[in-house]
Every structure is written in structure tokens, then in C-alpha cells.
NUDOSE-397968 format. One record per residue: x, y, z of N, C-alpha, C in turn; residue in one letter. Coordinates in steps of 0.02 Angstrom, whole numbers, padded with zeros to 5 digits, always signed. Layout:
XYZXYZXYZA/...
//
This chain:
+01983-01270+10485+01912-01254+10494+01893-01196+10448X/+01830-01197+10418+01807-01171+10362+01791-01079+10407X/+01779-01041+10345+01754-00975+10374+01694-00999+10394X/+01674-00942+10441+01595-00938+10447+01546-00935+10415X/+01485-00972+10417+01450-00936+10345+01442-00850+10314X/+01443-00804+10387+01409-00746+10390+01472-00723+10348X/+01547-00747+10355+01605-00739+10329+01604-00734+10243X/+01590-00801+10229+01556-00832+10173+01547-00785+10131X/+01484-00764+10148+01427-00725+10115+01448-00662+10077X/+01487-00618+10160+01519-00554+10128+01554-00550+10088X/+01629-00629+10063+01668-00623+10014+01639-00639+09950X/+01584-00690+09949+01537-00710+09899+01479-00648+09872X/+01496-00616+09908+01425-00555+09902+01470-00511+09888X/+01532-00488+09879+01549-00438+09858+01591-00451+09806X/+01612-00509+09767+01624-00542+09708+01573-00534+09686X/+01508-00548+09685+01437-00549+09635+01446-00473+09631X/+01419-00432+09676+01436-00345+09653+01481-00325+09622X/+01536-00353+09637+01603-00331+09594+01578-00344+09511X/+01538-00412+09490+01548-00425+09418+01485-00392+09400X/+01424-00371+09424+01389-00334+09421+01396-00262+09405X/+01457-00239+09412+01461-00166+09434+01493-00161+09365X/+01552-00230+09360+01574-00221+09302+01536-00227+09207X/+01476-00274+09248+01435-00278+09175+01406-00208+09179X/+01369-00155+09228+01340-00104+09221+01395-00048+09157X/+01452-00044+09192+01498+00011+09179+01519+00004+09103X/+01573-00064+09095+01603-00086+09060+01540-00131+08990X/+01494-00140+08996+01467-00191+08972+01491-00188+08883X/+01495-00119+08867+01506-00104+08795+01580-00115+08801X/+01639-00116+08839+01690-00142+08792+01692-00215+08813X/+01646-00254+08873+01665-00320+08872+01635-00344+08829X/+01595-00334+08794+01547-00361+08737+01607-00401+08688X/+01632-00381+08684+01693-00443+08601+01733-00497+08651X/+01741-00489+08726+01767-00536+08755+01752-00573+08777X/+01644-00558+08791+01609-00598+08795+01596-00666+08750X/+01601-00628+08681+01585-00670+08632+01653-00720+08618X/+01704-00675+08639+01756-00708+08612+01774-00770+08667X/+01737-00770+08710+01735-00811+08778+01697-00867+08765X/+01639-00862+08752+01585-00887+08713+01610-00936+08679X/+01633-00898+08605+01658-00948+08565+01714-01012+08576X/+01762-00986+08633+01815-01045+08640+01800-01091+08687X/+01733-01061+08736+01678-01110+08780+01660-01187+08721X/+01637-01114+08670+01604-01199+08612+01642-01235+08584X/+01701-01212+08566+01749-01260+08526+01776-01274+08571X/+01811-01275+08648+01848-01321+08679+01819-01391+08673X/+01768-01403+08660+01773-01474+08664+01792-01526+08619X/+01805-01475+08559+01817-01482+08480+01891-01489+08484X/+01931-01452+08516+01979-01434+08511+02016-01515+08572X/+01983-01529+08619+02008-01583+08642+01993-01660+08621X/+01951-01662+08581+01958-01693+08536+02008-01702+08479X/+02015-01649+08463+02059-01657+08407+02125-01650+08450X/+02153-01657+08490+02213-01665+08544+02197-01746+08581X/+02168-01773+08576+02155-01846+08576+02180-01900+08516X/+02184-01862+08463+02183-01895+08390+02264-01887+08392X/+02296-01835+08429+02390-01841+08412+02386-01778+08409X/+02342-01721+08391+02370-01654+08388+02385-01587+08459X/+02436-01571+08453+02460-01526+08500+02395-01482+08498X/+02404-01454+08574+02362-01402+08579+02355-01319+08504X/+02395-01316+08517+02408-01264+08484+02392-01300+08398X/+02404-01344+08372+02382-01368+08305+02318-01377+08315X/+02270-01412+08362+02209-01415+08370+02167-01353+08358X/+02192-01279+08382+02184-01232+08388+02168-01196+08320X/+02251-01212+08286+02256-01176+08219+02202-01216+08168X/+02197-01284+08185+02164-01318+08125+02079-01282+08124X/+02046-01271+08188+01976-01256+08194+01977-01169+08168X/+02026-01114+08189+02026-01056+08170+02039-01061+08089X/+02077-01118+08051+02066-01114+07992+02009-01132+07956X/+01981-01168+08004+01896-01201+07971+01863-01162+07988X/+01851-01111+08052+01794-01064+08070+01819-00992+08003X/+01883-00975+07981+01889-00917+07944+01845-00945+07881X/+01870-00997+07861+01838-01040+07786+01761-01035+07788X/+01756-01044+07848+01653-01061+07884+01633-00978+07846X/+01666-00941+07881+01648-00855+07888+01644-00829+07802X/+01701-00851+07774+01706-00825+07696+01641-00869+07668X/+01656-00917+07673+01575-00938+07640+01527-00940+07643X/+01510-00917+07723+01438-00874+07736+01431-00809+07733X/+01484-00744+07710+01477-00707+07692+01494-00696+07628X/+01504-00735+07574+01495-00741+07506+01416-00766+07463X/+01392-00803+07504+01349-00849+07485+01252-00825+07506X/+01280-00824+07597+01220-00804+07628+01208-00734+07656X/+01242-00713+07680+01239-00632+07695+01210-00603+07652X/+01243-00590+07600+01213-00530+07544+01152-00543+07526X/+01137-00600+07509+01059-00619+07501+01017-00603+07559X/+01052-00630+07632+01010-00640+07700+01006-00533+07697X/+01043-00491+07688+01039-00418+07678+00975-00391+07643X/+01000-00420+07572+00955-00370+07528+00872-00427+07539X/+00870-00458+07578+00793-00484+07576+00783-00447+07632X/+00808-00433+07709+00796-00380+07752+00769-00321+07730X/+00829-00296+07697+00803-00205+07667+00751-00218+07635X/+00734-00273+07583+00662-00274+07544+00615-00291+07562X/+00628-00338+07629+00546-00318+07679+00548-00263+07697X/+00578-00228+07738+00580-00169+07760+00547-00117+07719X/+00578-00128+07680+00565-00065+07618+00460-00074+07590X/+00463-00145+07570+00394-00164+07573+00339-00165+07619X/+00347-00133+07688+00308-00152+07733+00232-00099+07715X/+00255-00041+07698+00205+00006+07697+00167-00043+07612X/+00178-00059+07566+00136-00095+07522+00110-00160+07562X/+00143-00193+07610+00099-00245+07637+00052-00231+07666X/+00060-00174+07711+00026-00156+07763-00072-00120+07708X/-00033-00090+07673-00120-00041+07617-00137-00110+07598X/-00114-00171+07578-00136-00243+07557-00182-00258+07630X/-00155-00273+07680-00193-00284+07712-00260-00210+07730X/-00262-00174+07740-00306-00145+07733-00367-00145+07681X/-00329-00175+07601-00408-00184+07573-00437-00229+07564X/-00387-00280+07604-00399-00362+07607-00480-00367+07656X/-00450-00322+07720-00481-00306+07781-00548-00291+07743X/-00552-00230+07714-00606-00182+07689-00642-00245+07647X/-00621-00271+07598-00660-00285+07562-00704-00368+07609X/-00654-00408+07651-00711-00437+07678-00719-00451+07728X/-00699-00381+07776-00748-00358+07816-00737-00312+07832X/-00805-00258+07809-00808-00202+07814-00818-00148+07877X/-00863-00209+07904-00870-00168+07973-00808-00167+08017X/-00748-00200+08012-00711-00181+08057-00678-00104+08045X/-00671-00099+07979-00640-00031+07946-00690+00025+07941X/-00729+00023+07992-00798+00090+07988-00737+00120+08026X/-00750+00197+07989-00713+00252+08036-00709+00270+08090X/-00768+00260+08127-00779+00278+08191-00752+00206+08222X/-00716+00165+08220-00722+00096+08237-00645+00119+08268X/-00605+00107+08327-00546+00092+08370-00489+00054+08328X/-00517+00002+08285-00470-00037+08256-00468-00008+08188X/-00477+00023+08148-00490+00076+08112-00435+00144+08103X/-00449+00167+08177-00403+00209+08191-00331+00182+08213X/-00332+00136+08235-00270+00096+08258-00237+00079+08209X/-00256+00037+08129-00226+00031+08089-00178+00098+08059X/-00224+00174+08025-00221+00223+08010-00173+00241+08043X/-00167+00245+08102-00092+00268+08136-00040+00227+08147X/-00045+00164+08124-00004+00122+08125+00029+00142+08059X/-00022+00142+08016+00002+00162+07933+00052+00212+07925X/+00026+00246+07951+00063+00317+07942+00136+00325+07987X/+00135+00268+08010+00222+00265+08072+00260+00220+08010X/+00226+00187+07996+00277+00145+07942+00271+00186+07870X/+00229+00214+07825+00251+00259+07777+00294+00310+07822X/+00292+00353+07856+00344+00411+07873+00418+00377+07886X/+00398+00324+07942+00481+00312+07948+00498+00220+07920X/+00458+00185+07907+00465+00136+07862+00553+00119+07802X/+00517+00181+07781+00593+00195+07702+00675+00192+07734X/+00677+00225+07799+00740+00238+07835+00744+00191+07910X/+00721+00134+07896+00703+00114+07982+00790+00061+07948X/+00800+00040+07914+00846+00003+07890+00925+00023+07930X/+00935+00091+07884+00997+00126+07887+00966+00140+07978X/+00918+00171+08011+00926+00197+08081+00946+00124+08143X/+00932+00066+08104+00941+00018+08140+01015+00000+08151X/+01044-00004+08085+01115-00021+08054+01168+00035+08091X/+01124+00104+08086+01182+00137+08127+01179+00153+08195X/+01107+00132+08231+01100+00110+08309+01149+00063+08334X/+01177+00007+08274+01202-00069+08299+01295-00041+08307X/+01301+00018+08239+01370+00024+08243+01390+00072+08288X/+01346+00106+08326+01338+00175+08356+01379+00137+08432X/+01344+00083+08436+01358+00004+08512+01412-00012+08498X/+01408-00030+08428+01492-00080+08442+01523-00048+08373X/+01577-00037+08403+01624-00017+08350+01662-00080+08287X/+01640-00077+08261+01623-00130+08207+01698-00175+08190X/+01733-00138+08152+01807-00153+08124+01828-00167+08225X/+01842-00150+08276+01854-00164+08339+01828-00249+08344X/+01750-00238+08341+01734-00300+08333+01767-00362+08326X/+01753-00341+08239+01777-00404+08218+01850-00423+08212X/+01897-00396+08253+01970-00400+08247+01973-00444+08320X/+01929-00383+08359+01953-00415+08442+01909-00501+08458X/+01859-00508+08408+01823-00569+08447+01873-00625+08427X/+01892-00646+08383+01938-00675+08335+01997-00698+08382X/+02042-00649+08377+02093-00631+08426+02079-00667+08497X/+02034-00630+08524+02028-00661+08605+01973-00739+08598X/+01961-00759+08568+01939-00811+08559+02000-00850+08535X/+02047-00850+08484+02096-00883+08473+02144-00895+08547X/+02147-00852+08562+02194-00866+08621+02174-00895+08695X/+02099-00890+08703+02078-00927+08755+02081-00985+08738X/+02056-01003+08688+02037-01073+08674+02115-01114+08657X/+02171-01094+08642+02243-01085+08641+02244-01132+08727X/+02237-01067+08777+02271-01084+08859+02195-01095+08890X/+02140-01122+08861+02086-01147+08882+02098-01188+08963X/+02138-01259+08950+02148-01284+08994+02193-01262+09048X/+02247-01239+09019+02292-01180+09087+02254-01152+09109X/+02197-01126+09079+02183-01072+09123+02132-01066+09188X/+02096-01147+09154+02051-01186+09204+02117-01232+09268X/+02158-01245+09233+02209-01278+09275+02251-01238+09341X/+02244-01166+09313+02279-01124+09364+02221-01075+09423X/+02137-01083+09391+02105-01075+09419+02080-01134+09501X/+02100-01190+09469+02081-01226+09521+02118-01240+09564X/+02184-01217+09546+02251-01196+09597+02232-01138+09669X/+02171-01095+09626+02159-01034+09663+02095-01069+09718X/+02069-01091+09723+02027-01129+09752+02012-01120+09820X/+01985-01086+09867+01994-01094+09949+02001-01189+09950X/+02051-01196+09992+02083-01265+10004+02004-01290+10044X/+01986-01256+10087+01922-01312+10136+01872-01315+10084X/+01853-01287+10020+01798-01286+10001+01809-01312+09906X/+01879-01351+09906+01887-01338+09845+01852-01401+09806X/+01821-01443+09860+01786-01518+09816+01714-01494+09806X/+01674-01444+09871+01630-01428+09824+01603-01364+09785X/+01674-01346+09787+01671-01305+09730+01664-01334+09657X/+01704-01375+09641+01730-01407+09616+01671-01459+09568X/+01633-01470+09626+01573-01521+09600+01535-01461+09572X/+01513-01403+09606+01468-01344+09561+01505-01335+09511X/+01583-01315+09502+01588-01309+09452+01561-01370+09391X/+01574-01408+09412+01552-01472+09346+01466-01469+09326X/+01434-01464+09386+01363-01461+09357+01358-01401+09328X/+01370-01344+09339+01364-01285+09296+01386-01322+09225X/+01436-01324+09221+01467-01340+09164+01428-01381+09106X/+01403-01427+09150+01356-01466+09117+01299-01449+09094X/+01273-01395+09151+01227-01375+09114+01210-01300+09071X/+01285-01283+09058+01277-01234+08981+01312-01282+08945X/+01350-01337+08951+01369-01372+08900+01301-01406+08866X/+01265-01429+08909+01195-01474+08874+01149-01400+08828X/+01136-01358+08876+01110-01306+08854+01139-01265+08790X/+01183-01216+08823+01223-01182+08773+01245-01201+08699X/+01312-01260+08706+01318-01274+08653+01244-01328+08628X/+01186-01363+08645+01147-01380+08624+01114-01351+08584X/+01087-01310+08626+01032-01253+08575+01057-01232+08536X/+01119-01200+08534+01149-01170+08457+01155-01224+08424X/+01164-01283+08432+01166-01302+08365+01087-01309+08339X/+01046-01329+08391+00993-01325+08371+00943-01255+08333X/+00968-01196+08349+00955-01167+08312+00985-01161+08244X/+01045-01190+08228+01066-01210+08162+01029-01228+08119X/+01008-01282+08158+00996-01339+08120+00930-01310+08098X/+00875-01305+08145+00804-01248+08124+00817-01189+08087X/+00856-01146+08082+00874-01087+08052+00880-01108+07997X/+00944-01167+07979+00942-01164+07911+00873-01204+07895X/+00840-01252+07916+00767-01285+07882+00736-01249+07873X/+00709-01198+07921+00658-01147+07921+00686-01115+07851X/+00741-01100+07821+00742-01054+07780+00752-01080+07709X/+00786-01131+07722+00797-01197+07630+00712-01200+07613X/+00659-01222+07656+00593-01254+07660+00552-01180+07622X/+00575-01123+07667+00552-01080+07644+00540-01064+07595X/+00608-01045+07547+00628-01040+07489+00612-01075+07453X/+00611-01146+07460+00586-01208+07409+00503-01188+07374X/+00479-01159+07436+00419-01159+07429+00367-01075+07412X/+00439-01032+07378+00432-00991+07343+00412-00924+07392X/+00432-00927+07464+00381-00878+07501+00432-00820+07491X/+00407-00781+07478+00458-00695+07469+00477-00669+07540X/+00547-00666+07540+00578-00659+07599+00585-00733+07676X/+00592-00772+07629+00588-00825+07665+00636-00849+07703X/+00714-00832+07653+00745-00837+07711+00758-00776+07760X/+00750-00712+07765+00765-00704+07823+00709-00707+07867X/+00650-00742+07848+00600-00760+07892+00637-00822+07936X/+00645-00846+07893+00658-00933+07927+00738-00938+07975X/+00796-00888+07953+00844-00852+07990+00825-00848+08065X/+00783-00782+08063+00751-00760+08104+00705-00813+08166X/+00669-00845+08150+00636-00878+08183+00692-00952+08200X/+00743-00965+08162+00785-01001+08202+00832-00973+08271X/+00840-00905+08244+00899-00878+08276+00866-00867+08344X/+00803-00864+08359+00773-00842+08434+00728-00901+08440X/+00772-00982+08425+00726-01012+08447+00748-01056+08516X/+00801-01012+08545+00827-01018+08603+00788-00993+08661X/+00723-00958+08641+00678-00945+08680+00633-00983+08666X/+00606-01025+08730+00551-01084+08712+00487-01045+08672X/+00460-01079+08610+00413-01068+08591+00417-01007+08548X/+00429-00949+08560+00448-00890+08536+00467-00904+08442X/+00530-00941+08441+00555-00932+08399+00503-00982+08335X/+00472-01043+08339+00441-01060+08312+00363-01010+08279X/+00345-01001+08351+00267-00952+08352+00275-00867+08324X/+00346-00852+08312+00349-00785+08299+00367-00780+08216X/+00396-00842+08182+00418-00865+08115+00350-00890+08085X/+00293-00948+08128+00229-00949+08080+00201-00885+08078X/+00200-00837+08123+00148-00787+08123+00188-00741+08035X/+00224-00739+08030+00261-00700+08000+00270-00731+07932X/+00282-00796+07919+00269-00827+07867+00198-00842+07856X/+00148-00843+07899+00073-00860+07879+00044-00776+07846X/+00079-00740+07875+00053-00664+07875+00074-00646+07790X/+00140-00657+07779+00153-00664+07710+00157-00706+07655X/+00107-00788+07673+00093-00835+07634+00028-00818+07630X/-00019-00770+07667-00074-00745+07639-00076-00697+07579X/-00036-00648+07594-00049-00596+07540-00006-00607+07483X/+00060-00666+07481+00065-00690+07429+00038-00758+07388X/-00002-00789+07448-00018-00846+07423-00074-00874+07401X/-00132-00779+07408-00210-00785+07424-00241-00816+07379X/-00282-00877+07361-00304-00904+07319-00289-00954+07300X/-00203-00964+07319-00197-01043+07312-00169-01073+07379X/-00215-01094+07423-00220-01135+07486-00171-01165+07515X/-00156-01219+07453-00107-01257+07461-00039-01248+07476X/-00016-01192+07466+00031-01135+07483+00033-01126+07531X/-00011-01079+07566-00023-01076+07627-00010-01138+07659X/-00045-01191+07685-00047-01240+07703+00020-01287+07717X/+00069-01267+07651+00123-01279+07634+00175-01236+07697X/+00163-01182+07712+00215-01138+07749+00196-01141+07821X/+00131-01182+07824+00105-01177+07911+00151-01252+07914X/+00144-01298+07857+00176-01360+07871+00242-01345+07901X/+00266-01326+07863+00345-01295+07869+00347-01295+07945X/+00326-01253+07983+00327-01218+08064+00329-01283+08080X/+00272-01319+08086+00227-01356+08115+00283-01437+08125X/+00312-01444+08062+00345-01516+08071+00412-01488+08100X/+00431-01398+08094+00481-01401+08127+00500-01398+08207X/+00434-01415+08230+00416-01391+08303+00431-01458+08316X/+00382-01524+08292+00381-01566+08316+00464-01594+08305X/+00504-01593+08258+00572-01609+08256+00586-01558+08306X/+00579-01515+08318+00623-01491+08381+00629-01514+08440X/+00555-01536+08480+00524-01553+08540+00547-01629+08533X/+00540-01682+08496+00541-01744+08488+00623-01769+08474X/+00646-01720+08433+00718-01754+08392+00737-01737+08420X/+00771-01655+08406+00830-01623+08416+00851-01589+08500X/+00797-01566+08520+00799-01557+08589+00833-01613+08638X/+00772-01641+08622+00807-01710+08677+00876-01752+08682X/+00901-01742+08591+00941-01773+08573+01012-01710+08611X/+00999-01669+08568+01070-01618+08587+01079-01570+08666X/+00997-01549+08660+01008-01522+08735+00991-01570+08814X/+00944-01594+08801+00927-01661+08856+00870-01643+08894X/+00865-01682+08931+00802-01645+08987+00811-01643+09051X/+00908-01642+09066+00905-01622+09131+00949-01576+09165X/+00969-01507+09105+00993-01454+09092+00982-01414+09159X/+00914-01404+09208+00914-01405+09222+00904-01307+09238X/+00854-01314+09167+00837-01208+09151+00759-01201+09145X/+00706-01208+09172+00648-01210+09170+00630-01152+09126X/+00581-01162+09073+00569-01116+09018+00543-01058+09043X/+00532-01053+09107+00499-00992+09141+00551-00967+09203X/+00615-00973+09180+00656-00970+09246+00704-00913+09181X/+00715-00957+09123+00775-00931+09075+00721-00873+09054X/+00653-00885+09029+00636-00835+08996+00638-00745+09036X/+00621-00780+09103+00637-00718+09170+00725-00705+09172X/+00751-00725+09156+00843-00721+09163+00835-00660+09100X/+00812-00703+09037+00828-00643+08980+00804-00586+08986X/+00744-00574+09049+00718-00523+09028+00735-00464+09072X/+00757-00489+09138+00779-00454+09178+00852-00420+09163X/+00904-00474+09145+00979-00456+09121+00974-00404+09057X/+00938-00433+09015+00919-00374+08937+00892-00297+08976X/+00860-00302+09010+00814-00238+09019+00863-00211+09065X/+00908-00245+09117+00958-00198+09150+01032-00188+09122X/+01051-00229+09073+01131-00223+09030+01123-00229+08985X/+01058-00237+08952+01056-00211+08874+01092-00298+08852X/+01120-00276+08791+01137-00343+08738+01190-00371+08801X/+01239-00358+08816+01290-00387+08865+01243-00431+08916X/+01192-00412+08931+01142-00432+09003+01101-00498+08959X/+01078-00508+08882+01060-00565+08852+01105-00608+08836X/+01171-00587+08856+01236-00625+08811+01264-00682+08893X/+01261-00632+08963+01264-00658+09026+01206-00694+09059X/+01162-00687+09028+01088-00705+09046+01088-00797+09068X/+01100-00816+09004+01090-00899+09019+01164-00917+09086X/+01208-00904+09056+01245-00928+09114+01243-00910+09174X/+01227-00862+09182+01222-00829+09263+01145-00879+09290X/+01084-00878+09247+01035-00923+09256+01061-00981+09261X/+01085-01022+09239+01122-01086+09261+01178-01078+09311X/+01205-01046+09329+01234-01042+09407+01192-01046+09432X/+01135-00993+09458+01100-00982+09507+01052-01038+09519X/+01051-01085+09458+01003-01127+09461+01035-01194+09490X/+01083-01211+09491+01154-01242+09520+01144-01220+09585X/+01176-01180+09599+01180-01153+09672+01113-01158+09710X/+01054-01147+09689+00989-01144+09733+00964-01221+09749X/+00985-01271+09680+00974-01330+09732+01021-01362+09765X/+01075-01343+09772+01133-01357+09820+01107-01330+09876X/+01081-01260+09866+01070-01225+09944+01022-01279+09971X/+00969-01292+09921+00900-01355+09955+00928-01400+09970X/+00971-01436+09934+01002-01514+09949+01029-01485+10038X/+01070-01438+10037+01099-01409+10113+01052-01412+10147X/+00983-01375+10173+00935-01359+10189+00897-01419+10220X/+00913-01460+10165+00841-01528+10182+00911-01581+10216X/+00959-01575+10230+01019-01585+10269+01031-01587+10341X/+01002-01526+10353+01012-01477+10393+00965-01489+10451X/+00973-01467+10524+00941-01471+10585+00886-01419+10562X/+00902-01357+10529+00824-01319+10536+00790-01352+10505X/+00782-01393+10435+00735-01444+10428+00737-01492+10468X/+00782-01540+10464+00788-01600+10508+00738-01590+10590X/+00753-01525+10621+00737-01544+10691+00794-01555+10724X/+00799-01599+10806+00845-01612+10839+00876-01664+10795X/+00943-01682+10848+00974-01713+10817+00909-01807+10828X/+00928-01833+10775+00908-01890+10760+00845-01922+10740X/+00804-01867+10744+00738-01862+10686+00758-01846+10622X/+00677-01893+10614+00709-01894+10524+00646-01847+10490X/+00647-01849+10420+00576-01805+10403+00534-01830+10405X/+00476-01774+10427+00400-01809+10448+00398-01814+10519X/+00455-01812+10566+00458-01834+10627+00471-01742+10657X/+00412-01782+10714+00428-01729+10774+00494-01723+10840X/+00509-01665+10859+00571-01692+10915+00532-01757+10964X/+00475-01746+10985+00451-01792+11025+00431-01856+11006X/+00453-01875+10942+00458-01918+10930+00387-01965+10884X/+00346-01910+10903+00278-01939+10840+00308-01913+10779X/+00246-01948+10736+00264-01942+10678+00211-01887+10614X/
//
């Protein structure tokens, strides 16, 4: 016979505090084990595959860490340094974009730029935050990021603990389900699989889907001559794991700078709203449906509340735990309903059904 629920609760409720307490405290050194967790999440399925074809675990292993090091050298030979120095040169350019738009403003239309005018003054002090600290926002960012994570640590430990999970991936799921409370281990067992399913549809979905948009958004860019295009089009792939966001925050930003480089010839313009525009509809139509699905089972207003709450209380660790803890909870709450609509407090007495009264109307 199973514990009590009230039983339940307290061991289940003080496991959730326990990993809570540990993202508060710890969150900066779990950060590389997160990722490194992360990563052997995405390639296990790569990796059992390629252990289907004849290869030992451990060769499956070595073959993908030799293709992800190869992946790494050639995106930091190729795309980095470019995806860098186009960063620092927006950066560095913002205060000349920004006096562009001001005489863009002025010259056709004047009345918004009357002195006494709110938006006027709003620009002017906007101006003056990006000339003063504009020139150095680069380096204060770069050494905010290394200030968090200790860099060379980084990139040694994600590597490392990602090689080796994804190594005893299945032991380690194999010796977990050993651990199992025996009365509760089938439906545990079933949550575990729908979770699973749904950061597998999700998780590894969307990343590739932001791939796949990241790099279009940024080849399209470039083709089409926009200055700083790819780390526009980077950018607006890389956060397009937030519904809508990542598309609507890349046109604003490419329309903003296909104006003041493109003023006069239309077709340009027109050219870089296309860009957004067909990459939305391939997102929503193709790639979504195709890689992530539609029954993931993360409502765009459920995840966007996950990111914002976990970010604002654990910082980067709390965006990195965000989706999966949202897909548990989202797992678990209609299990609790499926229980619920089960159950005598809905049901009523015994042998009414729903819609039915104990007395038997309806």
C-alpha cells in the first residue's frame, strides 16, 4: 500500500526545495553542467542511433565529439570573428545612427523635434547615454559575461561533462529507474516519457529550428547587402525560441537599418521586410510543425511566463532551467486534472457520472 498523499507531498515538496535552493546558491558553478547536460540530452538520440548501425557505445560517443570539435573549429574560424567584429561595429556606430535618425526626424518632421516637445527631450537624453557610454558598452558587456563565468573553466568543463554523460547516458537512466518507489514506479514512469517527449519535440526541435532561421536570417541578409546583417539575422534566430519575439525583434532592427542604409532605394527595403516575412511563414507552416509539432504541449503564454519568472529569480541558470521545469509542471498539472476528473470530488458518489447529480437528475 502506497504512502499517503499528505505523505506524498512532504517528500515531493522537499525535493522541489532542495533543487531550488540548489539553483539559488550554486547556480554559477552549475551553469557548465547544465549545459553540459543539455548537450548529451541532444545528442543521445544521435548517439543511439549510431549504436543501432554496429557501433559500441563508447565509439558512438567518440565519433559525434569528433564531429562536434570539427563543428566548433569551423565556426570559430569562419563565423565568429566576422559574427565579433560586426557586433563591436554596430556598437561602436550606434551614436552615428542614432544623429541620422535625428535629422532624418528633423528634416521631415519637424514638429516632433520642437524643443519644448517630450519626444524631443527623450531622444536628447537618449543621445547622450549612447555617445557617453556607447564607445565602451562592448568591452563592459564582455567583461560582465567573464566576470559570471569563468571562461577557460567553461569551456574545458562543458566538453568534459557532456562527453561523459552522454558516454553512461543510458546507465544512468537505467540505474535511475532501479531507484523508483516500487508502488509508483509505472506512473512515474509514464511522466517520465511524456516529459521526455515533450522537451524532446520542444527542446531539441526549436534548436534546430533556430538553426535553421539563424543561419537564413543571416545568408539572406548579407546577400542583400544590409550592414551588420549577420549579427542581425544571428540574433533574431537565436531568440526565436520565444514565440514571435525572435522574428518581430530582427524586422524591427533590420527595417530600422534598411532605412538609413537603404533610403531612396525602396526596393531594398522591401527586400529585408521580405526576408522576416517569408521567414515567419516557413517557420509557422514548415519548420515548426515539422520538427517541433503541435502537441509539445508549452502554451506560448505558459513558456513565455516560465522564462520570465526563472530569468528574473536565477538569472541565466533560471533561462537555461526554465523550459524544462515548464514542461514538467505542464506534465504533472494535467495528470493532476486527468486524477481530479477521476476522482469522487468531481465524480460525486460513487456511481454518478458527469453532469449527474447524487440524486440522480441530471
Amino acid at each position: 500500500m502506497g504512502l499517503p498523499v499528505r505523505e506524498q507531498a512532504k517528500y515531493w515538496g522537499a525535493a522541489a526545495a532542495l533543487f531550488l535552493l540548489a539553483l539559488w546558491f550554486l547556480g554559477g558553478v552549475m551553469l557548465p553542467f547544465l549545459i553540459g547536460g543539455a548537450i548529451a540530452y541532444f545528442l543521445d538520440p544521435v548517439a543511439d542511433r549510431l549504436e543501432r548501425l554496429g557501433l559500441s557505445r563508447a565509439a558512438a560517443t567518440a565519433v559525434i565529439s569528433v564531429m562536434a570539435v570539427l563543428f566548433f573549429i569551423l565556426l570559430a574560424l569562419l563565423v565568429i570573428p566576422t559574427l565579433t567584429q560586426q557586433a563591436l561595429a554596430l556598437i561602436n556606430a550606434a551614436p552615428t545612427i542614432f544623429a541620422q535618425l535625428q535629422t532624418f526626424l528633423a528634416d521631415r518632421f519637424p514638429q516632433v523635434l520642437d524643443k519644448t516637445s517630450v519626444i524631443h527631450q527623450t531622444l536628447i537624453s537618449i543621445g547622450d547615454t549612447i555617445k557617453a557610454q556607447g564607445a565602451d558598452l562592448a568591452n563592459r558587456v564582455i567583461s560582465s559575461a567573464l566576470s559570471v563565468i569563468n571562461a577557460a573553466l567553461f569551456i574545458i568543463v562543458v566538453p568534459v561533462v557532456a562527453f561523459y554523460l552522454l558516454l553512461d547516458w543510458d546507465r544512468m537512466i537505467a540505474h535511475i529507474d532501479e531507484w523508483l518507489p516500487r508502488d509508483y514506479r509505472d506512473t512515474i514512469r509514464t511522466l517520465g516519457r511524456e516529459i521526455d517527449a515533450v522537451l524532446a519535440g520542444f527542446v531539441r526541435g526549436q534548436l534546430t529550428v533556430c538553426a535553421v532561421l539563424g543561419t537564413y536570417y543571416a545568408v539572406a541578409l548579407m546577400i542583400v547587402g544590409l550592414q551588420f546583417g549577420l549579427v542581425v539575422g544571428a540574433f533574431a534566430g537565436l531568440i526565436t525560441f520565444i514565440p514571435y519575439l525572435g522574428s518581430m525583434t530582427g524586422l524591427a532592427l533590420g527595417l530600422g537599418l534598411a532605412l538609413f542604409q537603404f533610403w531612396g532605394a525602396p526596393g531594398m527595403i522591401v527586400a529585408v521586410v521580405a526576408i522576416f516575412l517569408i521567414g515567419q511563414f516557413v517557420e509557422g507552416n514548415i519548420l515548426s510543425p515539422a520538427l517541433v509539432g503541435h502537441s509539445v504541449g508549452l502554451h506560448p503564454v505558459w513558456l513565455l511566463f516560465a522564462l520570465s519568472a526563472f530569468g528574473a529569480i536565477f538569472g541565466f541558470v533560471g533561462l537555461l532551467v526554465a523550459v524544462p521545469i515548464a514542461a514538467t509542471i505542464g506534465v504533472l498539472a494535467r495528470f493532476g486534472v486527468k486524477q481530479y476528473l477521476e476522482s469522487p470530488l468531481y465524480k460525486g458518489t460513487a456511481g454518478t457520472g458527469p453532469g449527474q447529480h447524487p440524486g440522480g437528475g441530471a
